[in-house]
C-alpha positions as CSV (number, residue, x, y, z in Angstrom):
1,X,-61.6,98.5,2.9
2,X,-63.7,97.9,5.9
3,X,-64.5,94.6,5.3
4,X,-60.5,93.6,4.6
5,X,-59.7,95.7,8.3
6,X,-62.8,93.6,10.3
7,X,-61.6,90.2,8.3
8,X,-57.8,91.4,9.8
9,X,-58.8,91.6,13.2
10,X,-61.3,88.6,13.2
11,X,-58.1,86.4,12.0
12,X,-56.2,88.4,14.8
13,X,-58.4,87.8,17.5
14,X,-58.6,83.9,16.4
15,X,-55.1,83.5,16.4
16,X,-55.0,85.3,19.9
17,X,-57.6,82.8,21.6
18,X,-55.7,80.1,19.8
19,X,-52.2,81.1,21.4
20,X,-54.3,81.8,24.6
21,X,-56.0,78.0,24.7
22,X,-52.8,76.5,24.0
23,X,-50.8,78.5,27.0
24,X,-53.6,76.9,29.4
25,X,-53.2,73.6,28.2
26,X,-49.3,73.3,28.7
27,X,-49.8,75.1,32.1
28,X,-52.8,72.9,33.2
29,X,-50.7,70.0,32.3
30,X,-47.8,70.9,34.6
31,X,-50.0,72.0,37.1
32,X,-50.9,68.4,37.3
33,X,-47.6,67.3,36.9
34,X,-46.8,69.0,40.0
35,X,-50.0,67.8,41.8
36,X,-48.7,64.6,41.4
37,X,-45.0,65.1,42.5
38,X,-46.5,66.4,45.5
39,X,-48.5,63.6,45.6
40,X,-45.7,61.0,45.3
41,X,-43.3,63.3,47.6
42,X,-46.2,62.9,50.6
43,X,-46.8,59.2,50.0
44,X,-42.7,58.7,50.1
45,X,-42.5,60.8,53.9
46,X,-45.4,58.9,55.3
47,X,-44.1,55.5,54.0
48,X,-40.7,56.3,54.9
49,X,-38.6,54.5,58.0
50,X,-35.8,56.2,59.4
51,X,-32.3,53.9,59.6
52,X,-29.1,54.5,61.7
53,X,-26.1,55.0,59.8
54,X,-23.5,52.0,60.4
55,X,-20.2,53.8,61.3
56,X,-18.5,50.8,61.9
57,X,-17.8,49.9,58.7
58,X,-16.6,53.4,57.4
59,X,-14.6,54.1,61.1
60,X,-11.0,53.0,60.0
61,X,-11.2,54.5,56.5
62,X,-12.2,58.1,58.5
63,X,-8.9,57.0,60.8
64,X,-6.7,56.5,57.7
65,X,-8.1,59.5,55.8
66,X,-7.5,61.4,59.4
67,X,-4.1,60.6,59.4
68,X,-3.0,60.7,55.9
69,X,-5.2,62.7,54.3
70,X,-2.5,63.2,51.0
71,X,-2.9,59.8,50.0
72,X,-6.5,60.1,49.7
73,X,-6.1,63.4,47.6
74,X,-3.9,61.9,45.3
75,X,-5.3,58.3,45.3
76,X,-7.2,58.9,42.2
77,X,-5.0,59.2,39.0
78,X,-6.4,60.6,36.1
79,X,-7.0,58.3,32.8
80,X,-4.6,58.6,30.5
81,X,-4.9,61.5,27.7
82,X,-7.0,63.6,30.3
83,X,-5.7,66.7,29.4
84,X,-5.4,66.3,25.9
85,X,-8.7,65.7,26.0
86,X,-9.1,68.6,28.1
87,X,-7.4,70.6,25.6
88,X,-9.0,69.4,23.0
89,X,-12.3,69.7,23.7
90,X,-11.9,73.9,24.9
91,X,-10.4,74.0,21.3
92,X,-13.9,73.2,19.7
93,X,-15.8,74.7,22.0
94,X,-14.1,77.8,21.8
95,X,-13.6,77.1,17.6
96,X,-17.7,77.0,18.0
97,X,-17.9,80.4,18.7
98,X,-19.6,82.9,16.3
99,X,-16.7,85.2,16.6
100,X,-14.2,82.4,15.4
101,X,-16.8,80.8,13.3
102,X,-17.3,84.7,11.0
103,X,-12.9,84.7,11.0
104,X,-12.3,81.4,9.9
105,X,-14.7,82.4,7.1
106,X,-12.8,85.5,6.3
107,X,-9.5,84.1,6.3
108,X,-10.6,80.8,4.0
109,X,-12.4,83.7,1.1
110,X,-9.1,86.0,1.5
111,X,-6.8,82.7,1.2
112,X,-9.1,81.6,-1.6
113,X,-8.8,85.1,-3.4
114,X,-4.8,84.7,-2.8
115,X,-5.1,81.1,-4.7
116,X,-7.0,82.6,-7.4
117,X,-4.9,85.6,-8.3
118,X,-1.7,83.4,-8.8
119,X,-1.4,81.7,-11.7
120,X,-0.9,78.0,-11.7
C-alpha cells in the first residue's frame, strides 16, 4: 500500500512541475511579446513627425454642420431591412439562451407525447 501512495504522489508531483513549466513558457512568451510592443511603441515616438491639421478643407462643412446640424443627423439613412434584421437577429440570440433552449425541449417532448396518444 506504500508503494501505490509514493507511486500516487510521484505522478502528482510530475504532473505539478509539468503544469508549472508550461505556465512559464506561455508567460515568458508574452513577456517578450510585450518587450517587443514596447519596443516598436519607442521606435514609432522617436521616428515620429508631428503635422498640422489642415482646417481649411473641413472649415465649410463645420459652418454647414454649425448651421444645420439636423440635416447632418438625419443624412445617413439606414439600408433597407435594418430593423428586421434587427429583430431578427435579438430573436436568435435570445432563442440561444439556455433557458429557451431547456423550454423549446419541453414543449417539442410534451407535443410529441400529445401526437402519440391520438390515434391516427
Amino acid at each position: 500500500m506504500r508503494m501505490i501512495v509514493i507511486l500516487e504522489l510521484g505522478v502528482l508531483a510530475l504532473l505539478a512541475s509539468y503544469l508549472c513549466g508550461r505556465s512559464y513558457l506561455r508567460h515568458r512568451e508574452a513577456w517578450r511579446q510585450r518587450r517587443e510592443d514596447m519596443a516598436r511603441k519607442r521606435a514609432f515616438k522617436e521616428d515620429w513627425q508631428p503635422t498640422v491639421l489642415d482646417v481649411a478643407s473641413i472649415s465649410p462643412q463645420i459652418e454647414k454642420l454649425r448651421h444645420d446640424y439636423l440635416s447632418a443627423a438625419h443624412s445617413r439613412a439606414r439600408p433597407t431591412g435594418y430593423r428586421s434584421r434587427l429583430i431578427a437577429s435579438v430573436r436568435t440570440t435570445i432563442l440561444r439562451l439556455p433557458y429557451f433552449k431547456d423550454l423549446g425541449a419541453a414543449n417539442l417532448s410534451s407535443s410529441e407525447q400529445e401526437t402519440q396518444k391520438r390515434p391516427a
